[in-house]
N, C-alpha and C positions, 0 to 999 in steps of 0.2 A: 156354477154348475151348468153343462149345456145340455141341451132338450136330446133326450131318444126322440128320433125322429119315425113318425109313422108311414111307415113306406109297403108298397109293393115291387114284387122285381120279376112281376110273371112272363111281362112281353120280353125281359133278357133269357128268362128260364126258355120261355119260348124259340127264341131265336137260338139260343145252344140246341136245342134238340135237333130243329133244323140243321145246324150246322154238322154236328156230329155226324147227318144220314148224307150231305154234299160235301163237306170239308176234311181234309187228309189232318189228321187231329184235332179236327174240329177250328182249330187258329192258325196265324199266319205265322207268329213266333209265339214261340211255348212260354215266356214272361209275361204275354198279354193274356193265358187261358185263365181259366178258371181256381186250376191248380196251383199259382200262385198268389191267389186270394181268399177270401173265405164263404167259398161256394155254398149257397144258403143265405148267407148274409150281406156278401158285398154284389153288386150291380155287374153281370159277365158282359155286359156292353155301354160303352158309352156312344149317346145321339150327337150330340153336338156339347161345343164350349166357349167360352168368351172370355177372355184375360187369363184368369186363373181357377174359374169355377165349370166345372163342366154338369153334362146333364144325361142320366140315361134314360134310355126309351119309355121307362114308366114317369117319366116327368121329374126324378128326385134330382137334387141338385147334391155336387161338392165341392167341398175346395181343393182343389188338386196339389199333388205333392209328387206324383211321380213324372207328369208333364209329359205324357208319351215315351218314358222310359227315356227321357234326356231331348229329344228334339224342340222342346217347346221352351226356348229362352225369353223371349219378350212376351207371350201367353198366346192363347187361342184366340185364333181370329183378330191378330193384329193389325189395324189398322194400315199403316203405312206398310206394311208389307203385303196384305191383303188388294190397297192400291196397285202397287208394283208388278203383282201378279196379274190382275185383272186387265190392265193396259198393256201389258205385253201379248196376255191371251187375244186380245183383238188385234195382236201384231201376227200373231199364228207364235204356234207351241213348237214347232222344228219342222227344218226346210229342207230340202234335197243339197244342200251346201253349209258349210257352217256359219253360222250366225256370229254377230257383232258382240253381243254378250258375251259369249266365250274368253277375250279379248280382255273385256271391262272386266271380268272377277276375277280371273286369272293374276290382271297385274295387284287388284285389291289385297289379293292373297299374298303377291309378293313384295308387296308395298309391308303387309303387315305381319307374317308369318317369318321368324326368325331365316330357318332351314329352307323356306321356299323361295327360290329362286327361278325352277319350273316347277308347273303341275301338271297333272293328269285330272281329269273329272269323271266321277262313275255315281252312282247310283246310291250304295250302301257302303257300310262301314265295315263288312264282311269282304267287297269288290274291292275295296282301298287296301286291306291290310293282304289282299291276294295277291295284289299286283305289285305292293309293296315290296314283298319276299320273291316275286318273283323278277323284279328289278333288281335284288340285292343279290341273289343267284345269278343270273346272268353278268354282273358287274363282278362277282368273285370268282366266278369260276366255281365256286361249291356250293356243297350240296345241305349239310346240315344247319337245321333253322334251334335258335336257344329261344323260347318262349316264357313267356309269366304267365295271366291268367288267361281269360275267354278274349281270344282275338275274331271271332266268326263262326262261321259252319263252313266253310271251304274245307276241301280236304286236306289238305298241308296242314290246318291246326288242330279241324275235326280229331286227325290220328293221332292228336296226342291226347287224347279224353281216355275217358273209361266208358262209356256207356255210348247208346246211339249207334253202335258201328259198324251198321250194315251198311251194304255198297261202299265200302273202305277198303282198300287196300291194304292187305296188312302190312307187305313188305314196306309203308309207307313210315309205319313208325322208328323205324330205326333213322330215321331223319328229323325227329321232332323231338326235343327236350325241353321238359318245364322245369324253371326256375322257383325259389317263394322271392319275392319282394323283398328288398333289402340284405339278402343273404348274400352277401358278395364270393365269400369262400365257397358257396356251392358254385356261384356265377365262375370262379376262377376251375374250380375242380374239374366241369364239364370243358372248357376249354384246353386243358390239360390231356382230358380222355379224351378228348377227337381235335388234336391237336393239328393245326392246318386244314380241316376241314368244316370248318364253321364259317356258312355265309352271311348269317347273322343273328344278331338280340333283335327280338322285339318286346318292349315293352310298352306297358302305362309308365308315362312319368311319375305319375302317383293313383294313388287308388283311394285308399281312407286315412293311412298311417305316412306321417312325411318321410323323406327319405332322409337315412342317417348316414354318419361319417362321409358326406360326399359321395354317396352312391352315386348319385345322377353322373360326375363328374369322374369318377372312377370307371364306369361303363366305359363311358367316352372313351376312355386310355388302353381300358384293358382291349377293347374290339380291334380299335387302331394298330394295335401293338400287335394283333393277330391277323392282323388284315381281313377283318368282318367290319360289316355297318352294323350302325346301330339306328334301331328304327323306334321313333313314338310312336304308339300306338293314342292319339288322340282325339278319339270317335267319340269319347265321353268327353275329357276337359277340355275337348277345344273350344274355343270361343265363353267359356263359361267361368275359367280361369283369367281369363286376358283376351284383347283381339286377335292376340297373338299365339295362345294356346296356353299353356302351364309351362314350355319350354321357353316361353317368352317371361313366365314369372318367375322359375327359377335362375333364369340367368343361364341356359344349356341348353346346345344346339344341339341337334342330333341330324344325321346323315341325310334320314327322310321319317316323314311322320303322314300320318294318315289321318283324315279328320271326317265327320260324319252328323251325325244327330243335329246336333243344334245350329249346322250351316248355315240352313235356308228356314228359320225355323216352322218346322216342321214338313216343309217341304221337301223330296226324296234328293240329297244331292250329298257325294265324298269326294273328298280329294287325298289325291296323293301329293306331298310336295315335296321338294327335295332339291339338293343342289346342283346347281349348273354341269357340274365334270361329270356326275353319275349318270343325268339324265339323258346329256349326249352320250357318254360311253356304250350305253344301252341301245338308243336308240333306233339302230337298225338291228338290234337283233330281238330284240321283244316284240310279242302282238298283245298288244290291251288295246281291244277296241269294242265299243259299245254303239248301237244305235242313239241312246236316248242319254249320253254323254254329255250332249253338248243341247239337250231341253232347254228350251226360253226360260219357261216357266218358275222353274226352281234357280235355274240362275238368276234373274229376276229376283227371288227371292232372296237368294243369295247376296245377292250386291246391297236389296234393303237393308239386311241385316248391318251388313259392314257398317253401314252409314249410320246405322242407329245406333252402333257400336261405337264409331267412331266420333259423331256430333252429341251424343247423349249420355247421362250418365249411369247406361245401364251397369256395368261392371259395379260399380260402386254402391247401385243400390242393393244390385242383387246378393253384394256380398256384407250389406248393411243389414240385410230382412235376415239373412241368413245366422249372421251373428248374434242377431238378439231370439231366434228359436232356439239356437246351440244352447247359448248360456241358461236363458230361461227354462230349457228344458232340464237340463241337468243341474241345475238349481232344486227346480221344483222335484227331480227323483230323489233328489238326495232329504229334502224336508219332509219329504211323503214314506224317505223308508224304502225302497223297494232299488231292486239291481238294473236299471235303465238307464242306459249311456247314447247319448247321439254324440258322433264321431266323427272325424273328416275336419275337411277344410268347408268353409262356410258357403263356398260355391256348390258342396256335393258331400252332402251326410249321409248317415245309415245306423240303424238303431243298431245296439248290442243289446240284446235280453240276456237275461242271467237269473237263477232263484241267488237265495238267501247263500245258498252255498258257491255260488261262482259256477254251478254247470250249466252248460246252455242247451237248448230244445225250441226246436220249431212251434212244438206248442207253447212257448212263451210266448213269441213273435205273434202266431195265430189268434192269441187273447187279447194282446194288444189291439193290434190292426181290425180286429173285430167293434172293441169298444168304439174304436174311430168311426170304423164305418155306418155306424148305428147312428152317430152322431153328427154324420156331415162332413169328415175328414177322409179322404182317400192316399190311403200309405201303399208305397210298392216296396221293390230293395232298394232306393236312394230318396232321401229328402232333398228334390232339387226348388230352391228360392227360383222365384220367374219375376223379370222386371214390371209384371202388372200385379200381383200380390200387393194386397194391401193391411196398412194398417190394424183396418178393422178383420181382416183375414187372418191374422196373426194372434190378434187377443183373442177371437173363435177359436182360434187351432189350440191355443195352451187351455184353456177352459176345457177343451175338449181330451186336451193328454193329460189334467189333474183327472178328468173323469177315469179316464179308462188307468191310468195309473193305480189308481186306490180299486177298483177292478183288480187290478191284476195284484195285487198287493191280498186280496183276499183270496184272492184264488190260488196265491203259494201258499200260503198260510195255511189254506183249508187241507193242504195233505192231497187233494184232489183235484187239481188245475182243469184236468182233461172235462171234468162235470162243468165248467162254466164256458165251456163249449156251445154254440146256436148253430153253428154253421161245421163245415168240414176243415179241418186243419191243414196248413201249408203242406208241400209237399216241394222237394229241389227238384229243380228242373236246371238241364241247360240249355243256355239261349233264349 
């Protein structure tokens, strides 16, 4: 059994308030607010972190799970990349010309990134997959983009949401179609209805459910066959699947792929990459340019990674720690009785809640992630394994999901889930 921890979370409450009267929603993306936690109970600010356990401002410690919503591959306050940073900042952070690093990650990237042959370097994982499609447009000649899920907040993707859609364009969305994952017959249907006018697919290689019949591989064909690219979207699996991305572990190149979060970890840096013939073709008729493109800093960081990616065995572990949370966990739901599934590939889980009857509710999720966070455990929407996770992090964490398990195990039972509520229940958000 793990300990309820007795905590306060007044100086986080405090700082939301504040923030609420200076900040345009109070946060900077709507995944890090409040609303996708359980306001009352879980900590709406974290101070600092170290490997894998971070710390908010009332002093409570956790074990982290969602690791910056994907950027934090090797943990907080890594060391050798910490280094890296630090010596470069006494080189200066960006010059009136372009810096040598630019150069060094660039090739790292193309040394190890199947599809890259050139890059681009920007900022977010929102700026990649912008320039991305606007690369694949310019090289097609068209106009219409085929989408899967959340590729950013840029307008091109924004227009194909439902919600959020002021300062939108609307004439914007007859240019945007969303696909589901692995559906290929819708994939083939939409090319049919705007037939010669699709610049391209963008997708996730994968998400939580692998791809079937050769999806990955059938993209490829069908885009070709239309004269569209086909773009990864790899701002979440990159580097966390492979050095090389997820299209390096499935065996499937795609056109161009966008990469982000876990680059420089957690340092601000995306790239676009992509092959030789597109990137010239483009060339002179694109503008992607950024001031802070070509920062020391996160390059710097960047290149750390590679290296540690490259001389160390973080892939391996990461998808070692990962394995035995998967299995254990769904072990332990299935002994204890109750509808809880972590899912995914071992580099990038995510719960499924469910009652007794297979229907799902965010207040399942809410009960959960509550009990965790009572406990010392911090869940967001992915369980990402980080290569300083430990051992003993791990036996904590299941101790900690048998608690809140038989929780939530009582609380379907009781008729009344909603009463063993402490805090405020999820709420979807996008972004």
């Amino acid at each position: 059994m793990a300990e309820i921890l007795n905590r306060k979370l007044d100086k986080s409450s405090e700082y939301w308030n504040r923030a609420c009267n200076t900040i345009l929603s109070g946060t900077q993306l709507y995944s890090k607010g409040p609303e996708t936690h359980i306001k009352g109970v879980s900590p709406i600010y974290i101070e600092r972190g170290k490997n894998a356990h971070v710390w908010d401002p009332d002093g409570n410690e956790y074990i982290d799970y969602d690791m910056g919503l994907g950027p934090i591959l090797l943990g907080y306050a890594y060391d050798p990349v910490d280094r890296a940073v630090i010596d470069q900042i006494k080189k200066g952070m960006g010059f009136s010309l372009v810096s040598p690093p630019e150069v060094e990650y660039a090739e790292f990237c193309i040394e190890n990134i199947p599809c890259a042959e050139k890059v681009r370097f920007l900022k977010t994982g929102s700026s990649a997959t912008e320039g991305a499609v606007r690369i694949a447009r310019a090289y097609t000649g068209k106009k219409h983009i085929i989408r899967g899920e959340y590729h950013g907040w840029h307008e091109w993707t924004a227009a194909g949401e439902s919600v959020r859609q002021g300062g939108i364009l609307s004439e914007l969305k007859q240019y945007v179609h969303k696909f589901e994952y692995n559906d290929f017959d819708e994939l083939q249907k939409l090319f049919e209805k705007y037939k010669g006018e699709i610049a391209a697919v963008i997708t996730e290689p994968v998400i939580l459910d692998a791809p079937k019949n050769n999806f990955l591989e059938n993209m490829v064909q069908l885009c070709h066959e239309n004269g569209a690219l086909l773009i990864f979207d790899e701002v979440v699996d990159g580097f966390r699947f492979s050095i090389g991305g997820a299209q390096k572990y499935f065996g499937v190149t795609p056109d161009l792929a966008t990469f982000g979060k876990a680059a420089a970890n957690g340092m601000p840096l995306s790239i676009i990459a992509g092959k030789k013939e597109i990137m010239d073709a483009v060339d002179r008729k694109i503008f992607i340019s950024t001031t802070f493109g070509g920062e020391t800093l996160s390059l710097a960081a960047g290149i750390s990674v590679m290296n540690e990616l490259k001389n160390k065995n973080v892939t391996e572990k990461i998808w070692s720690l990962g394995k035995r949370i998967k299995e254990e966990t769904n072990s332990m739901a299935e002994r204890i009785g109750v509808n809880i599934k972590l899912e995914g590939y071992h580099c990038r889980m995510a719960f499924d809640y469910r009652d007794a009857k297979g229907n799902r509710d965010w207040l399942y999720n809410s009960i959960f992630m509550q009990e965790c966070v009572k406990r010392g455990v911090l869940l967001g929407w992915c369980v990402f394994p980080c290569y300083t996770h430990t051992d003993e992090d791990i036996n904590l964490t299941l101790n900690v999901f048998e608690d809140a398990m038989k929780v939530y195990k009582r609380a379907i039972e009781s008729g009344s889930p909603a009463s063993f509520m402490e805090g405020e229940r999820l709420k979807i958000v996008l972004g």
